[in-house]
Structure formats: C-alpha cells, structure tokens
C-alpha positions in Angstrom: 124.3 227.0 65.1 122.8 228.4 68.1 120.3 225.6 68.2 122.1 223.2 67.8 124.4 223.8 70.8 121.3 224.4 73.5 119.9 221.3 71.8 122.1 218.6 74.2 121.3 221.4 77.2 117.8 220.5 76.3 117.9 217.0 76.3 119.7 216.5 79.3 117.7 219.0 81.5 114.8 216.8 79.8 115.4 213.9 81.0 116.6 214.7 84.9 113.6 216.3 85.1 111.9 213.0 84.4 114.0 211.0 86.0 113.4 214.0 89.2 109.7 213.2 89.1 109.9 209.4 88.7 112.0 209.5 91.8 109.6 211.8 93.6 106.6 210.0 92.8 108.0 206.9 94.5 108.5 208.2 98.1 106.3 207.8 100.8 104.8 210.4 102.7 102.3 212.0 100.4 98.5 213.3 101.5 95.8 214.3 99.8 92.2 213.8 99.0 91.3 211.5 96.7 87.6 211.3 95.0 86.9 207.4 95.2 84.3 205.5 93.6 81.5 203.2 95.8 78.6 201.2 94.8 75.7 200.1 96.9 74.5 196.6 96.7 70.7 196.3 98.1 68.1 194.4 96.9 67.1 196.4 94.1 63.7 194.4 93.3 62.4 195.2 96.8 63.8 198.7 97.7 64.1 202.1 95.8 66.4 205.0 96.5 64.4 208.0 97.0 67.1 210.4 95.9 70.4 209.3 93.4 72.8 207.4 95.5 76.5 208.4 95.7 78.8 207.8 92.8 81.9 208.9 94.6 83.1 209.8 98.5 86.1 212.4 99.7 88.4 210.4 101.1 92.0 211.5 102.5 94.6 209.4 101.6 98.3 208.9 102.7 100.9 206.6 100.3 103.4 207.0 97.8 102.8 209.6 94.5 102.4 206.7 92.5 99.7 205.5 94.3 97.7 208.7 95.2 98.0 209.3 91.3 96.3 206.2 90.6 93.6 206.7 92.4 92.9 210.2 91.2 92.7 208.6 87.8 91.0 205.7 89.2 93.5 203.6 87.0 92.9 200.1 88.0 90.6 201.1 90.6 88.3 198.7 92.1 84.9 200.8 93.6 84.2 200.1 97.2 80.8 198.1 97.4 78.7 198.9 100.7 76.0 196.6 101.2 72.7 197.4 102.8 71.0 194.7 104.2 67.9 196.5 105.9 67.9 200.1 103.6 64.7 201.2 105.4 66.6 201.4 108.8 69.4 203.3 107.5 69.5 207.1 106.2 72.9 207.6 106.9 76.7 206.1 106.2 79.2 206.4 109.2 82.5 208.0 108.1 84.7 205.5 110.0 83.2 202.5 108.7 83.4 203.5 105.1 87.4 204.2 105.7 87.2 200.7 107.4 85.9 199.1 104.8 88.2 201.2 102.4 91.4 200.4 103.9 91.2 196.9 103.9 90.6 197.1 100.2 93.8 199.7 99.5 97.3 198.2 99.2 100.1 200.5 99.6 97.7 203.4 100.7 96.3 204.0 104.2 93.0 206.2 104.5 93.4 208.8 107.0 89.4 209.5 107.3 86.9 210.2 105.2 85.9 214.4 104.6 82.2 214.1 104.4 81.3 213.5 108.2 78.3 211.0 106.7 76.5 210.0 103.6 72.6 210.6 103.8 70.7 207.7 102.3 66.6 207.5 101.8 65.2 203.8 100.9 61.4 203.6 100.7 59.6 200.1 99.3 59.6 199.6 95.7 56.0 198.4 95.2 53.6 197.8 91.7 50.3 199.2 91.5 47.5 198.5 88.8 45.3 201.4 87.7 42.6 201.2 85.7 41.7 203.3 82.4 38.6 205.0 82.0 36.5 207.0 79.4 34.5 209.8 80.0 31.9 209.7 77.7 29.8 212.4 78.9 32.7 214.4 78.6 33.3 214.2 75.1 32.7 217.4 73.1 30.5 215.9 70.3 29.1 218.2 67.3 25.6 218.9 67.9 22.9 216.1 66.9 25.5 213.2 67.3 26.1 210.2 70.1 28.9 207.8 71.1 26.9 204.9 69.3 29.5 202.1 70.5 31.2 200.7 73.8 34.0 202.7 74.0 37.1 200.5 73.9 40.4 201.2 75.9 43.7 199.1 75.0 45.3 198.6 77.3 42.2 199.1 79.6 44.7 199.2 82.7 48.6 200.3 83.2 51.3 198.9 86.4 52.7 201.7 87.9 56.4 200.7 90.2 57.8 203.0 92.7 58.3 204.1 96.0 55.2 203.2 98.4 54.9 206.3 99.7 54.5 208.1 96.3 52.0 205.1 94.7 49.8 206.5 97.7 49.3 209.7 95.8 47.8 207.7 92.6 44.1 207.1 92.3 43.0 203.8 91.1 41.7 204.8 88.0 42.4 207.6 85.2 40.3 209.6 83.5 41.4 209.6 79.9 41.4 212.7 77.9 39.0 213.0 74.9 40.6 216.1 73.2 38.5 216.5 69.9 36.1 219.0 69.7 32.7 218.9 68.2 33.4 215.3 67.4 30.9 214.0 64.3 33.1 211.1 63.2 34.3 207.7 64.7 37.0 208.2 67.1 40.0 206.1 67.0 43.5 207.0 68.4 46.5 207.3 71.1 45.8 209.0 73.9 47.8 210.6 76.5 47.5 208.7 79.7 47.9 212.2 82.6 49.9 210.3 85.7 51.4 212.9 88.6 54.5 214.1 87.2 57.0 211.9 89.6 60.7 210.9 87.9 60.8 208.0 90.3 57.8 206.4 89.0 58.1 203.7 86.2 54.7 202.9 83.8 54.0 200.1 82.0 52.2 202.7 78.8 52.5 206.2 78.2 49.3 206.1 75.9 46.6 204.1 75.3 44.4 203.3 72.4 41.1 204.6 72.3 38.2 203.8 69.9 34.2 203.9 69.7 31.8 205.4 67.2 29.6 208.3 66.6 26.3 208.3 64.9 24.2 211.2 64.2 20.6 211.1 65.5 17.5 210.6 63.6 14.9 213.1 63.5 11.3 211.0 63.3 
C-alpha cells in the first residue's frame, strides 16, 4: 500500500527532473573543454611523421549543453583536417590558427582558444633503399672434413627498405646473413632471419630470406 502511494511521487519527480535537464541543456552560456578530433592531410607518399601525429587537441568551447555534449561524445562530429603543404618546414601547430580553422567549422559553438599553447610536429623524407643479401661462407660452422660444394643461393638476393631519410642513413648496403647451424655435414636449405637495426618506422619488403647450397665431404687421395 505504501508503494503504491510514493509510486505517482516517483513519477512525477521523474519526469521534472527530465524535463529540468532538457531545459538546462538548451541555454546558452556553457564552457568547457572539449577533446576534438583532427587529421592531417600531407602527402603521405613523399613524407613520414617521425613520431605518431595527434589524434585529438584540448580545445575550450562556449555554446549551449546540447552542443558541448555532442562534442564530448563526438556525435556527429566532423574531425578538423589541417593540411601541410611543406611538412619539412613546420615542427609546430599555432594555437590560434587551429581555433581559426575550428570555428569556422563549429555551428552553434564558438572556440574560446585552444589549451595546448602548440602542437609539435617532426616530418623527415620518406625514401626506398635497396640492400643487398649476402652469405658468408667462410663463416659457416661446417663439421670437420666437409665444404660448401655449391654457389650458395639467396632468394630474394636483395630486400627495399622505406622510411625516414635520416634513419635509411644508418643502414649498410648489404647484410650479412646468419648461417646458424653448427657443424654443418648436410645440404643446407632454409629461411633465414634477415638482422635489420631495430627501427618501428622502418618498413621491409622480407623479413626472411631463403637460403640454400650444398655440402660435400672431402676425399682423402
């Protein structure tokens, strides 16, 4: 019986309170800082960031609770798109252009300024570079009384490395492939690892490559 009576009570505090926030949401004169996405558009063939490029800027934002909601939840939220014509002359994003270029995207919000005081950018030139793969066959650990009786054959025999020119410069133009067998009497014929630099920015064209020759046992006379 109890429940029943606090049961309208319920309802109707229920529903002012929605009708409270709906009404409060649609009033101007809300701030805050909103978390909005932005994309860079470079020319991606030529130039490569050398650190990840930002997903996201801090920017502070005045309109109605409505609208500062939706773009806190990025509802229907276009990302700003910055483009970069030259990347190698810029390492930095101005604050004020950013909310330039942000507020004549907005409608029915006005950007106050943007928190970060700038955006540090590094470009460097995305370039290929070919290196060749190499055998060394008086390093191989063969069992005593034997010989690398073949050519020794490398597939692929070179790999296309692609990344920033300034790393590329710490690549050699060959590499030395790693034999690991030991006391080797038999014909060799597998996938080896290829040993770049450790560097996440580089891209290869093989991680392995297929190495084969024979082995023949010499003949005492």
């Amino acid at each position: 019986m109890l429940k029943s009576k606090f049961r309208p009570f319920i309802l109707c505090l229920g529903a002012a309170s929605v009708f409270w926030l709906l009404d409060a949401l649609s009033k101007d004169g809300y701030s805050t800082d909103v978390s909005y996405p932005i994309q860079f558009q470079y020319d991606q063939e030529a130039y490569i960031p050398l650190k990840p490029l930002p997903q996201e800027i801090i920017v502070s934002l005045s309109s109605t609770g409505w609208g500062l909601l939706k773009n806190n939840l990025w509802v229907g939220v276009e990302p700003l798109v910055y483009p970069i014509s030259n990347p190698l002359k810029i390492n930095q994003l101005n604050s004020s252009s950013l909310a330039k270029k942000l507020s004549s995207q907005l409608v029915g919000s006005s950007v106050n300024y943007v928190v970060s005081d700038s955006l540090e950018l590094s470009f460097d030139r995305k370039l290929k570079k070919t290196i060749k793969l190499k055998v060394d066959s008086l390093a191989i650990d063969l069992a005593s009384g034997f010989v690398v009786s073949s050519p020794i054959n490398i597939l692929p025999n070179t790999v296309t490395i692609e990344g920033p020119e300034s790393t590329l410069k710490n690549y050699q133009d060959s590499i030395i492939l790693p034999i690991s067998a030991k006391r080797l009497g038999t014909n060799f014929d597998e996938k080896v690892r290829i040993d770049y630099p450790k560097n996440p920015l580089i891209k290869s064209s093989a991680e392995r490559a297929l190495v084969s020759f024979e082995v023949a046992e010499l003949q005492n006379r």
